[in-house]
N, C-alpha and C positions, 0 to 999 in steps of 0.2 A: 555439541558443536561440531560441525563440520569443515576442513577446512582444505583448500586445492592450490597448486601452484600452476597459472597459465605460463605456457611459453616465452609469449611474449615477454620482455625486460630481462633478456640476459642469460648464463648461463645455468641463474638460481631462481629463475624466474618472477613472474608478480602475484604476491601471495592473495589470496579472494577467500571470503567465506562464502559457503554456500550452503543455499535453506535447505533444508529438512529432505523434500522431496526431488534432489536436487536438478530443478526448475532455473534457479535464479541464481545467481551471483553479485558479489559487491567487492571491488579490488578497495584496499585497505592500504594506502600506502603511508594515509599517514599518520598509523597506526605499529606499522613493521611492513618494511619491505617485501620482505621475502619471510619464509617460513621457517627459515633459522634463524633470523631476525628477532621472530617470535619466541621461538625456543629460549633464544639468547636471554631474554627478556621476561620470560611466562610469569610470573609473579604481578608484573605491571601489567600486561597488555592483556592478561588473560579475561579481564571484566569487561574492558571495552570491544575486545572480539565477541565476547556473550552478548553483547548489547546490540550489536550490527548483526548475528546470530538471530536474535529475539524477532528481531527488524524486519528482517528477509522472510522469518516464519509469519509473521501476522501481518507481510504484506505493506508496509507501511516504512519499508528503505529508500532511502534518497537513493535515486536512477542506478537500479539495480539492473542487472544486463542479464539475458539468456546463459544459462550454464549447456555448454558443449564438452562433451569428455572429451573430445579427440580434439580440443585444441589444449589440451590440460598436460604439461611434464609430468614424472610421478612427486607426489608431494615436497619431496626434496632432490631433487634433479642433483644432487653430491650431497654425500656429508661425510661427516668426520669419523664417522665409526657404521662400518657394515660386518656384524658377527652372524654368524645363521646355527644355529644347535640342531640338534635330532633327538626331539622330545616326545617324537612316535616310538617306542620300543618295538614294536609291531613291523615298523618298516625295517627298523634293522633286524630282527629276528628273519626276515625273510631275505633281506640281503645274504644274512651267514649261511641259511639253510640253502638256500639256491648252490651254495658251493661246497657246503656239505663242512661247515665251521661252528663252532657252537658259539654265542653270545657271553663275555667275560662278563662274572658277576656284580663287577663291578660301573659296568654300565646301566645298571637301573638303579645306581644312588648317585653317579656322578656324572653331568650331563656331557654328550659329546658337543665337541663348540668346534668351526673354522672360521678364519677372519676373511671375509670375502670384500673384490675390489668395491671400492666407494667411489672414486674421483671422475666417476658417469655410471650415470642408471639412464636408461631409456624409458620416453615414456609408456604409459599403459592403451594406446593405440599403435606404437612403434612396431617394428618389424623384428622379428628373432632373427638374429642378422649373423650366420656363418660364412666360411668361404667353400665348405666343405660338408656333403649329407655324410659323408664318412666317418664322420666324429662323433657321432651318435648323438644326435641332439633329441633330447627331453626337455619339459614341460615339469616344476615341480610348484604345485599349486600350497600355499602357505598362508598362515598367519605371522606378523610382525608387528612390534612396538617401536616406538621413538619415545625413549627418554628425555628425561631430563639431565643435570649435573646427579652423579651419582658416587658417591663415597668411595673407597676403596673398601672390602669388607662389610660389604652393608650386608642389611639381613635378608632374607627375602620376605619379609612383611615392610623393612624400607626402601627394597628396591621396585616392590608393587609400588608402593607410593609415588614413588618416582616416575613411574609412569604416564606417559603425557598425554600418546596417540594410539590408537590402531590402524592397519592399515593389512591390504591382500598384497602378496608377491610373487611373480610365479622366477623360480628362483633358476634359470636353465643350466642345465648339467650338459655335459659334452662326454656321453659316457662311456665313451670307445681311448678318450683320452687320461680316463681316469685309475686305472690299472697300472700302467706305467710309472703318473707321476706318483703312487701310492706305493711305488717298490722302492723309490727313494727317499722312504721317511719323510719327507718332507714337508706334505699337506700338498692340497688343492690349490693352480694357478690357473694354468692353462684352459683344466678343463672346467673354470666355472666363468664364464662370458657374464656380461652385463645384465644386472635382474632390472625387470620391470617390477613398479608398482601400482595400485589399482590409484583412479584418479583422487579421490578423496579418502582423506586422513580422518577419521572420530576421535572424540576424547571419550572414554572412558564410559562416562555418565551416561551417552547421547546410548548406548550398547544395552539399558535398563537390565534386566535381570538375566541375560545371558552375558553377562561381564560379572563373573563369579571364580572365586578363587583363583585371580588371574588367571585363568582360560576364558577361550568366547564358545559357550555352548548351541551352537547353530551348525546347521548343515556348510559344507564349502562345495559350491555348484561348479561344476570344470565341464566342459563341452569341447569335442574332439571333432573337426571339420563340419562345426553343426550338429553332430549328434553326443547325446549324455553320454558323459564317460565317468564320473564321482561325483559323489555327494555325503560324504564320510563326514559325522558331524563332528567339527573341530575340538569340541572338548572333552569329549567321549575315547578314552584310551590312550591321553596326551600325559605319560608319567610324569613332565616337569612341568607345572606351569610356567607364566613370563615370570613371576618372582625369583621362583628357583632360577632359569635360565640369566635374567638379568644380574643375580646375585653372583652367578656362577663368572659370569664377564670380569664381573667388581673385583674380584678376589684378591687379585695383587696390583692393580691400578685402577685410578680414577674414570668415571666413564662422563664423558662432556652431552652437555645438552645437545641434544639432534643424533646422539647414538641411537642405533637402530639394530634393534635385533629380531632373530628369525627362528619360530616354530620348528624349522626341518619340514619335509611333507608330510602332510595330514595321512594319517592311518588308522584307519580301525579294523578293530580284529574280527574277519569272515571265516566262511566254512568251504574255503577252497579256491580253484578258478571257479568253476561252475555256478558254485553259488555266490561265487563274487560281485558279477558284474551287474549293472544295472538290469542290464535285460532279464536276467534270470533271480531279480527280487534282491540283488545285494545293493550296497552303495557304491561299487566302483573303486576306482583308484582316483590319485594326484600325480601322479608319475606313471608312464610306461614301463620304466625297468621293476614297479611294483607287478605289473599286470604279468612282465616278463617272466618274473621268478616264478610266480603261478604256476606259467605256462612250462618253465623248466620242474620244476619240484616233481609235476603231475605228468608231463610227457614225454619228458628227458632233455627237451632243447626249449628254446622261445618261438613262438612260431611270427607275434605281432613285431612289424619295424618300425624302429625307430621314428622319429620328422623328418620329412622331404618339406623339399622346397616346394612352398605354395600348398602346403596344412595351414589349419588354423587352430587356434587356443582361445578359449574363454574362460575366464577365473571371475567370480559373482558368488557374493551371500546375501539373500533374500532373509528381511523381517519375519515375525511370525505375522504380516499380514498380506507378504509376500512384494513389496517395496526392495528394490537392490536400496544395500547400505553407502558401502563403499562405490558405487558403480563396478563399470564391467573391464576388465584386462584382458583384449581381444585383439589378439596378433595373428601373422600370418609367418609362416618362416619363409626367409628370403635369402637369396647370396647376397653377400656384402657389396656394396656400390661402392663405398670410399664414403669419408662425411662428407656432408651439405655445406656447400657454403667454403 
């Protein structure tokens, strides 16, 4: 099942499912408003979203409407719990070497987790919106889940369970502001701005046989002003799955339905810059500060910059029969205008 939240109706918008292909839509309201609505509810609502689901797929839904991505919030335009982990070891391996630190051994049994802002996500046509190219803004292309209620302590074969959604993020870092606030113990504020989300949410199911061992084993397509920049398959060298990861959240408190948790960027393990990049037969990066450390490890400095204003970003995973699952999360970096309205 598929499922999107349009703009319209508010600041949680109006939740729609959409078919397979997604063609077509059908707003559900009275069904569940909104998509935490649903959450709120999943036990009850989740057969009659299948059923409007089924509908849409074989054609035969009461006045079902054109599905537009770029009139779509990210599925949950707020919620109640935004955590992101770094379940690539690869990407952090390469962060420590860049500076010449070694990796604690205790980060390949224990996942790293920061609680990133919730109370606005922009949508997945919106604009990567700083005041400043100074701040080093990046692109970090992602997998993430939306839970259900989740226990404290659960295990991670009941925190898979609990799993509701999947969905793409590209999570943006501000990475010239991240050094500083990381000298004051503190964690991440400043430097991590509002993520988007790809326009459609999946359950689980709808993911067939690369929805395994809580990871999604498919390619994550990232495209850098129009040209390939990764395609690093997301299950492929991810040491935590969303089990472990969600488990990891649980630990010492409850996690509420519409919790949402984050991959970290997608990494897999290459044979250098060179043989990194797409052009030269690797599958690229999810982040530029990936492509950076490369470029420092191997040359002694970074040579690629950062986002300017008026780059673009594309995060897409394609089917094995080449269909986008999710749709596409394709921004532009802009300076901030002030909000709308």
């Amino acid at each position: 099942m598929k499922l999107a939240s349009l703009k319209a109706g508010g600041r949680d918008g109006t939740l729609v499912v959409v078919s397979r292909d997604l063609a077509t839509c059908h707003a559900v309201p009275y069904i569940a408003r909104t998509l935490q609505a649903a959450l709120d509810d999943w036990d009850k609502v989740e057969s009659s979203l299948e059923k409007v689901y089924g509908q849409l797929n074989d054609g035969i839904a009461a006045a079902p409407q054109p599905f537009r991505e770029e009139d779509c919030a990210s599925p949950l335009p707020r919620a109640y719990q935004w955590a992101d982990g770094s379940a690539y070891i690869n990407h952090v391996e390469l962060v420590r070497k860049a500076r010449g630190a070694q990796v604690p051994p205790s980060f390949y049994t224990d996942p790293l987790m920061y609680q990133g802002g919730s109370d606005s996500f922009v949508g997945p046509r919106d604009p990567i919106a700083a005041l400043s190219e100074d701040w080093g803004i990046d692109l970090e292309a992602e997998v993430a889940v939306v839970t259900g209620d989740v226990p404290m302590g659960a295990t991670p074969d009941q925190a898979r369970a609990a799993i509701r959604l999947v969905m793409l993020v590209n999570d943006v870092s501000l990475r010239n502001l991240i050094p500083r606030e990381l000298e004051k113990g503190f964690g991440f504020y400043q430097s991590k701005p509002a993520s988007a989300f790809s326009p459609v949410a999946v359950t689980p199911d709808e993911l067939g046989d690369a929805w395994r061992d809580g990871k999604l084993h498919l390619p994550l397509q990232v495209a850098l002003n129009g040209q390939p920049f990764g395609r690093p398959d997301a299950g492929e060298d991810m040491t935590f799955g969303f089990g472990e990861l969600v488990a990891h959240a649980a630990k010492t408190r409850e996690l509420a339905a519409g919790s949402i948790i984050g991959s970290g960027t997608v990494s897999n393990k290459q044979g250098g810059l060179h043989g990194s990049s797409i052009a030269n037969g690797g599958v690229g990066y999810c982040c530029l500060a990936e492509l950076r450390m490369y470029e420092t490890i191997e040359q002694g400095a970074p040579a690629t910059p950062f986002l300017r204003f008026g780059d673009t970003v594309r995060i897409e995973m394609l089917d094995a029969g080449g269909a986008s699952i999710f749709g596409a999360i394709d921004q532009q970096v802009a300076r901030y205008q002030g909000r709308e309205g």
